[in-house]
C-alpha positions in Angstrom: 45.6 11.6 -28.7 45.8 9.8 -31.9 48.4 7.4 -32.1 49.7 6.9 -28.1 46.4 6.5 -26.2 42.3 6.8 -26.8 39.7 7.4 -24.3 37.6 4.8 -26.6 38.3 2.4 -24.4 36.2 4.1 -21.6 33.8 4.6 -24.4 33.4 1.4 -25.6 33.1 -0.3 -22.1 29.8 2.2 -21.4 28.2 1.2 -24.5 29.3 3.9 -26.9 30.1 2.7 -30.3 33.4 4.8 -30.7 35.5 5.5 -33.9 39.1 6.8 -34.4 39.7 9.5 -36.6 42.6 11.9 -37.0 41.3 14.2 -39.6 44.7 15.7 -40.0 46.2 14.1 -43.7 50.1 14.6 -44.4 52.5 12.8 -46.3 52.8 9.2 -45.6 56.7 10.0 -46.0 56.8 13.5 -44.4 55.7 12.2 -40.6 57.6 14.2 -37.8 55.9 13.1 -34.8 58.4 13.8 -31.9 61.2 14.6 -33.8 63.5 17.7 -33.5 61.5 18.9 -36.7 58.0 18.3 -35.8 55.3 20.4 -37.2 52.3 20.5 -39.3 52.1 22.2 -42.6 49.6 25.5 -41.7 47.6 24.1 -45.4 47.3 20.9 -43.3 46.1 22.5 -40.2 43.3 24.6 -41.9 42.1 21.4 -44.0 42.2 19.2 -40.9 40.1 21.7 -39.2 37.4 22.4 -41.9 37.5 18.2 -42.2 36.6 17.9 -38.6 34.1 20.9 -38.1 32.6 19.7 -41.4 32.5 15.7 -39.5 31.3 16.8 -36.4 28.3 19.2 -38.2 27.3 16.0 -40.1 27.2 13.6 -37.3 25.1 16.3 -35.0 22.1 16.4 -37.5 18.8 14.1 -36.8 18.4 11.4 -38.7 16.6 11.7 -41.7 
């Protein structure tokens, strides 16, 4: 949940260095969280996804 609540704080308590990260980039004037209009632009939604899957691939690999 990225703005209302985290389970970092869980994280964090065990240990766990823990980051916050969306990975989902709009317009800073085009937010529509919880309105009557809310949605996410489907160029958005594909970018967000590669960004993340891209994120996650990086951080899974040993160090060098």
């Amino acid at each position: 949940m990225v703005m209302g609540a985290t389970d970092g704080l869980y994280l964090r308590s065990a240990g766990i260095p823990t980051y916050g990260l969306q990975g989902i980039f709009i317009e800073r004037d085009d937010f529509r969280a919880h309105g009557q209009d809310e949605r996410l632009g489907i160029n958005e939604f594909y970018e967000g996804d590669a960004f993340l899957y891209e994120l996650v691939k990086s951080l899974a690999q040993p160090p060098r």
